[in-house]
C-alpha positions as CSV (number, residue, x, y, z in Angstrom):
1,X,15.7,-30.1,-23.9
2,X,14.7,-26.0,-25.3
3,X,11.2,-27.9,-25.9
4,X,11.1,-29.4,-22.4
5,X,12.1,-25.8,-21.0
6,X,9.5,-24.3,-22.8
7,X,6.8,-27.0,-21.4
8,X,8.1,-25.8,-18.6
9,X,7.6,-22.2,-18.7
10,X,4.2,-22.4,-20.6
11,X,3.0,-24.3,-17.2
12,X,4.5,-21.3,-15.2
13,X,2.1,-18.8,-17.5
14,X,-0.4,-20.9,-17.2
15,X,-0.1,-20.4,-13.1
16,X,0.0,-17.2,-13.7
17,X,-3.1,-16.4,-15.7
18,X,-5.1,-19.1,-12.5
19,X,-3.4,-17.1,-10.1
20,X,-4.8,-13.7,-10.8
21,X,-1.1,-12.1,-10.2
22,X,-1.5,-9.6,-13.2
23,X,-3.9,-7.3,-11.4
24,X,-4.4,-3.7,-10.4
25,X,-2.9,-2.0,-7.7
26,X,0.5,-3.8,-7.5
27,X,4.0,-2.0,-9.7
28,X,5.6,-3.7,-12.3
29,X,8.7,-4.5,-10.2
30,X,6.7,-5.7,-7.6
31,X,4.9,-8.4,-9.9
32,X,8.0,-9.3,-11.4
33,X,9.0,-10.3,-8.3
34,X,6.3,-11.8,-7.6
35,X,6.1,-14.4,-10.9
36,X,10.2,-15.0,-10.0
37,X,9.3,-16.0,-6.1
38,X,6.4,-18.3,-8.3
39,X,9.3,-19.6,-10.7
40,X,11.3,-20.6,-7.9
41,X,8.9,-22.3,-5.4
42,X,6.8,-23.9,-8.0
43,X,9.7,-24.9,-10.7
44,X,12.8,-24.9,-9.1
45,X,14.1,-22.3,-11.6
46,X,17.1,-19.9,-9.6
47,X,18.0,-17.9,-12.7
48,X,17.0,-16.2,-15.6
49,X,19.2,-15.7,-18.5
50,X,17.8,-11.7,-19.4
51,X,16.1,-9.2,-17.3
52,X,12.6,-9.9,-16.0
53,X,9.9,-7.7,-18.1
54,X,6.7,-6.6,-16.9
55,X,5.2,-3.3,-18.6
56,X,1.7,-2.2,-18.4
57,X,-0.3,0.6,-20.0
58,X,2.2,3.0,-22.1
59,X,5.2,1.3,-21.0
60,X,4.3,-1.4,-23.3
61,X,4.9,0.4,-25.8
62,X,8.5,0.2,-25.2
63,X,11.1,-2.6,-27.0
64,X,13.5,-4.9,-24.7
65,X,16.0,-2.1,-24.6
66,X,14.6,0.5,-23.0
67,X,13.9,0.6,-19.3
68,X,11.2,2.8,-18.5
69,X,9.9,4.2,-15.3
70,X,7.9,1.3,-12.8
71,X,4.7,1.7,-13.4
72,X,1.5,1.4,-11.1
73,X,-0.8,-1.5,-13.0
74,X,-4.4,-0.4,-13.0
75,X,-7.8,-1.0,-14.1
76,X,-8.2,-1.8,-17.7
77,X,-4.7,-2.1,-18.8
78,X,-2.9,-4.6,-20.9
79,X,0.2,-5.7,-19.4
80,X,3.1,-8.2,-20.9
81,X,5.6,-9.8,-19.3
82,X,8.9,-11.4,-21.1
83,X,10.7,-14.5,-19.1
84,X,13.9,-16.2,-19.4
85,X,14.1,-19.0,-16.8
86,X,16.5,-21.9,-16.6
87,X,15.5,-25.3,-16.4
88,X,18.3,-27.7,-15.6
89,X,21.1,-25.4,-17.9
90,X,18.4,-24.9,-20.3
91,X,17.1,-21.5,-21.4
92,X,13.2,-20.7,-22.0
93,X,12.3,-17.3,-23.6
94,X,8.6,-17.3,-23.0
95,X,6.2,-14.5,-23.2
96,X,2.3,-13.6,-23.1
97,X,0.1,-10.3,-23.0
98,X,-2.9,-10.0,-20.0
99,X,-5.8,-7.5,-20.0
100,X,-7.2,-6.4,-17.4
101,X,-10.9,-4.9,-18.3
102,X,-13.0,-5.2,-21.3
103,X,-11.2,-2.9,-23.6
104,X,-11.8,-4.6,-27.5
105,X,-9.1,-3.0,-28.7
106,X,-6.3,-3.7,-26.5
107,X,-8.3,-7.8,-26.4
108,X,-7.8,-7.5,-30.3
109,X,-4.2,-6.5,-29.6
110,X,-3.7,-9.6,-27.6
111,X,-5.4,-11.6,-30.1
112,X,-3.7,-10.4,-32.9
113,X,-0.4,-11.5,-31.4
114,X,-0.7,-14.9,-31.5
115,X,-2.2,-14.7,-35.1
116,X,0.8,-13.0,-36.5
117,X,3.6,-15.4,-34.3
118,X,1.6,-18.5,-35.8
119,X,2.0,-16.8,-39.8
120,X,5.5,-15.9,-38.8
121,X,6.1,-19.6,-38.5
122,X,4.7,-20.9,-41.5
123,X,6.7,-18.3,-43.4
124,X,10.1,-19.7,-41.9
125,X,8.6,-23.0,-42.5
126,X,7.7,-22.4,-46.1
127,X,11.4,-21.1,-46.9
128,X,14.3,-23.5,-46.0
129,X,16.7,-20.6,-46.6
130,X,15.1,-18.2,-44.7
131,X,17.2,-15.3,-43.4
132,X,17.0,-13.2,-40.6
133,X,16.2,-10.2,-42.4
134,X,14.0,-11.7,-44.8
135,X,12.1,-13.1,-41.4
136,X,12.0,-9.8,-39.7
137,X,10.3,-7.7,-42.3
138,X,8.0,-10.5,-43.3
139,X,6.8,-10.1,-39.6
140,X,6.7,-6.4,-39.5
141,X,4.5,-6.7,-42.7
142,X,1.9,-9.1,-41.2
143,X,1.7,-6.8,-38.2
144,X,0.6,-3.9,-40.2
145,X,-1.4,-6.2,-42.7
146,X,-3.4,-7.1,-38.8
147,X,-3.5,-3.2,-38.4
148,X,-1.2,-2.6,-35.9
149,X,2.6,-1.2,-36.1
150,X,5.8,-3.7,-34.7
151,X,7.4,-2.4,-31.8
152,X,10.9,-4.1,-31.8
153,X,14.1,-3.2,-33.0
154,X,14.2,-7.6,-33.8
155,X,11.8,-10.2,-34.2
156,X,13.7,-12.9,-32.1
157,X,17.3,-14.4,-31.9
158,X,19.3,-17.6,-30.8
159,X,18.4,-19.6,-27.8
160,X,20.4,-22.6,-26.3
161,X,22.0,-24.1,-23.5
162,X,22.7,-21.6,-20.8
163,X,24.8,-19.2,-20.2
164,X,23.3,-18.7,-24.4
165,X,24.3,-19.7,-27.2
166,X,26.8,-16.9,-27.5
167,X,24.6,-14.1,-28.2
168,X,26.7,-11.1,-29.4
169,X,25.0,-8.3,-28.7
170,X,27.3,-6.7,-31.7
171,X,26.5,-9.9,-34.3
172,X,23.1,-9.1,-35.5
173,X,23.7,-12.3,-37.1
174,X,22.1,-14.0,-33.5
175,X,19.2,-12.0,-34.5
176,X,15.9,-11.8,-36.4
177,X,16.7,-8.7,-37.6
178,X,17.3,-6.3,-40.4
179,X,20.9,-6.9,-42.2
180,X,20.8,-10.8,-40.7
181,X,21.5,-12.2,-44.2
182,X,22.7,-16.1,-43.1
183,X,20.1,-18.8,-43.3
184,X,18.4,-18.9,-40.4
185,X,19.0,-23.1,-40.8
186,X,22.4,-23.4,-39.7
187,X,25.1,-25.0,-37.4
188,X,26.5,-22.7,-35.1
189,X,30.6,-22.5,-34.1
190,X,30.7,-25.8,-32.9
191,X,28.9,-27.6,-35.0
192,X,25.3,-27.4,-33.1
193,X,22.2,-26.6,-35.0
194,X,21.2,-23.2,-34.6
195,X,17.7,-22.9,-32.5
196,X,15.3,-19.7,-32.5
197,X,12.6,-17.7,-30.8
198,X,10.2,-15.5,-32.7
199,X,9.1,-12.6,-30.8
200,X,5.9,-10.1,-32.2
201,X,5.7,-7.0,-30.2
202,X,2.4,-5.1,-31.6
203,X,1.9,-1.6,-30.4
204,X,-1.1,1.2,-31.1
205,X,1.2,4.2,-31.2
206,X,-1.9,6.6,-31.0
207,X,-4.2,5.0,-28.5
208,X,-0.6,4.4,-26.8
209,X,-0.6,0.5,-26.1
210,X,1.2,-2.9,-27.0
211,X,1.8,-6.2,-26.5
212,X,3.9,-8.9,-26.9
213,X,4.1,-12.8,-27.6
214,X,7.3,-14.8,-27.9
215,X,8.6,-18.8,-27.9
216,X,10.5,-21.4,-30.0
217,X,10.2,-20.8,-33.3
218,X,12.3,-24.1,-34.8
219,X,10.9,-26.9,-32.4
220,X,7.7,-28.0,-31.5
């Protein structure tokens, strides 16, 4: 079912990028909107299980946390966005970085994501007792090996069957993260086994851009 809902979110990406949505002149807000109205005529999907992300230009420099100001999109800028639809009770955390122009380094940015996601995976596959933390900075180090620096406080967490597999926001355990020392392999409170995304978030501090690239880590 998470690999179904992930199908399913991939296609609404894949709308996306036909559509032209991600495109100058329109705010972040406003194409949020815009890619939920899309969700909801085109897939059915009525909720999303975290807050709608879409950050262009210096705002992508910015981790999940923060909120910053709604920005105008405009020529030449790399934007992300960062989706959590629900398809029939089941939770897809899907997300994918744009540019707009022919910048090579912000295209090498975007490149670069999916480079480091796809190593990040054969590291958790190569290690049956993978941790959390050992996970995390394993992805922080490909990131800089690539050139750039990581921009998240995580490098994924938990995903399930809405309303979430109990993500404590206080149990970094639920988290790709530093001081997440559990086997990432597991069975959760009731016996389920434990499913993940792996999220890269690849930022140029001093030219004052990132990206960011997340899905399933466990299933494919």
């Amino acid at each position: 079912m998470l690999l179904d809902a992930q199908n399913k979110a991939a296609e609404l990406f894949a709308e996306i990028e036909r559509s032209g949505m991600v495109r100058a002149g329109v705010r972040e807000k406003e194409l949020s909107d815009e890619i939920r109205d899309l969700a909801a005529e085109k897939f059915g999907v009525s909720r999303h299980w975290h807050k709608r992300i879409v950050r262009a230009g210096e705002n992508t420099l910015h981790p999940y946390s923060k909120n910053p100001p709604n920005r105008l999109i405009t020529d030449d800028d790399i934007v992300f966005c960062d989706f959590g639809p629900i398809f029939d009770r089941w939770e897809a955390d899907f997300g994918r970085t744009f540019v707009l122009g022919d910048d090579a380094g912000k295209h090498a940015l975007r490149d670069d994501l999916a480079r480091v996601w796809a190593k990040g995976r054969d590291y958790f596959e190569a290690n049956p007792d993978v941790t959390g933390a050992q996970l995390f900075a394993h992805v922080v180090e490909l990131s800089h090996e690539a050139g750039w620096e990581f921009g998240g406080t995580i490098a994924g967490h938990l995903v399930g069957e809405f309303p979430h597999e109990k993500i404590d926001g206080e149990d970094v355990e639920s988290y790709i993260a530093p001081g997440s020392d559990h086997p990432m392999r597991r069975t959760d409170r009731t016996g389920q086994v434990c499913h993940w995304i792996l999220e890269v978030h690849l930022t140029d501090p001093v030219r004052g851009f990132g990206g960011f690239y997340e899905e399933l880590l466990d299933i494919r």
